[in-house]
C-alpha positions as CSV (number, residue, x, y, z in Angstrom):
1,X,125.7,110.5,115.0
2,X,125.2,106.7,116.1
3,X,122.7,104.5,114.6
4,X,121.9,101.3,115.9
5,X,120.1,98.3,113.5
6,X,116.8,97.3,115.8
7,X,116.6,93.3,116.3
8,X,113.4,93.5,117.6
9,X,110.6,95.4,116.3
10,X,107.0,96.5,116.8
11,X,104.2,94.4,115.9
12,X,102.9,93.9,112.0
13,X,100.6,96.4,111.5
14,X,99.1,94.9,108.1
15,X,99.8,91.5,106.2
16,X,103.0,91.2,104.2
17,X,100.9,90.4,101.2
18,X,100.0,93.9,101.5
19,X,103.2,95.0,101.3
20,X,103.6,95.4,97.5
21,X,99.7,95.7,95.4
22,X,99.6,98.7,92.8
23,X,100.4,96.4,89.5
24,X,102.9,98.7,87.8
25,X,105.2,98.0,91.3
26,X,104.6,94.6,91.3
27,X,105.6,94.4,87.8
28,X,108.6,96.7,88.8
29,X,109.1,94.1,91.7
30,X,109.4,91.2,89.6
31,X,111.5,92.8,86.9
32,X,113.9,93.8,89.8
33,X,114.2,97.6,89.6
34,X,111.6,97.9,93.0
35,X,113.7,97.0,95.9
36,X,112.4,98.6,98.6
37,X,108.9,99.7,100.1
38,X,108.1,102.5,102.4
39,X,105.0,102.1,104.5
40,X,103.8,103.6,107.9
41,X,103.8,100.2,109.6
42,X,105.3,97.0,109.4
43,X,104.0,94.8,107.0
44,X,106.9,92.0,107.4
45,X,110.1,90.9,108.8
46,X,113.3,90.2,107.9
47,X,113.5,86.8,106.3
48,X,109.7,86.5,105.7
49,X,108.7,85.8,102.3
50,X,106.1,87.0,100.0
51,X,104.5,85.9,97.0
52,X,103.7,88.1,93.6
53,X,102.2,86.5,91.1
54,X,104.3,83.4,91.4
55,X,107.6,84.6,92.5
56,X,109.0,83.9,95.9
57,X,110.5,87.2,97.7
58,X,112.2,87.5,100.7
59,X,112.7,90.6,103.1
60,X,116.0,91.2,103.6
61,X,116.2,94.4,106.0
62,X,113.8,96.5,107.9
63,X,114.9,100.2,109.1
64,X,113.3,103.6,110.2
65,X,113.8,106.5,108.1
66,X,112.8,110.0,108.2
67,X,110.7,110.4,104.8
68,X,112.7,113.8,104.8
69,X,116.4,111.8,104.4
70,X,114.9,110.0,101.2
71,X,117.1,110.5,98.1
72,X,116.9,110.1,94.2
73,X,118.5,106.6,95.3
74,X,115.6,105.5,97.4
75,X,113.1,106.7,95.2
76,X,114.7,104.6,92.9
77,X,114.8,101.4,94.9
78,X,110.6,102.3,95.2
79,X,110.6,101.8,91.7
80,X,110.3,105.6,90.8
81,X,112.5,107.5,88.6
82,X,113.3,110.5,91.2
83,X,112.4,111.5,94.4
84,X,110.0,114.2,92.9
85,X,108.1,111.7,91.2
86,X,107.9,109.3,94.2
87,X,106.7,112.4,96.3
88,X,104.0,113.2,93.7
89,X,102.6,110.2,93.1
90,X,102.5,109.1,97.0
91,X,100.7,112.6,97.6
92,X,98.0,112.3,94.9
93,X,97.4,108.2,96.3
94,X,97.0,109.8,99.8
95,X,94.3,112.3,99.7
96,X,95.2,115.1,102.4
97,X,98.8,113.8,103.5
98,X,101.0,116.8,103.1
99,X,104.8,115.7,102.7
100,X,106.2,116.2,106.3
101,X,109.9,115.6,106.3
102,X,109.9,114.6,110.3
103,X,107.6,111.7,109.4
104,X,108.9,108.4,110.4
105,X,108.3,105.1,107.5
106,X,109.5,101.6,107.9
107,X,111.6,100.6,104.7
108,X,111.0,96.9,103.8
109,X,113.9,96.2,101.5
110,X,113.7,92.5,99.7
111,X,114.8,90.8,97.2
112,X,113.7,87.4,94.7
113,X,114.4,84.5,96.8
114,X,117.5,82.5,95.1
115,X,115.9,78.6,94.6
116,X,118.1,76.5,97.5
């Protein structure tokens, strides 16, 4: 199997200071054990910046994944301490979504911008 990284995308689909809201991910965010965000649509692009409650961070990589390839790993990165958890939780936030394995997310990975 060949994958290919996209260098042009789809248009935004919500603002990037959308991207990351529920406080205990924020707080996950800033303490730097959230590194990653699933969402539907794009909500920013590599290199764009975002602000949480004072700290600068940047959007390092944007990719397609099928929600079905996620691992403990990527639950992790969400800020989650397993993928059974992370399911749980994003079902019970979403009332009516059933867990579809085929379904296609964007994953905004990002980082704390490094002062220049």
């Amino acid at each position: 199997m060949v994958f290919t990284v996209a260098t042009t995308y789809p248009e935004r689909t919500c603002s990037i200071e959308r991207l990351v809201t529920h406080p205990k991910l924020v707080a996950a965010t800033k303490a730097g054990t959230k590194t990653q965000q699933r969402r539907d649509g794009i909500y920013g692009f590599p290199g764009e910046t975002f602000d949480l409650e004072g700290e600068t961070f940047v959007v390092t990589d944007l990719s397609r994944q099928r929600i079905g390839d996620m691992t403990d790993e990527h639950a992790h990165a969400e800020g989650y301490p397993n993928l059974e958890v992370y399911k749980q939780i994003i079902l019970s936030m979403h009332a009516g979504m059933t867990w579809n394995p085929d379904s296609l997310v964007w994953v905004h990975s990002f980082a704390a911008k490094l002062e220049e």
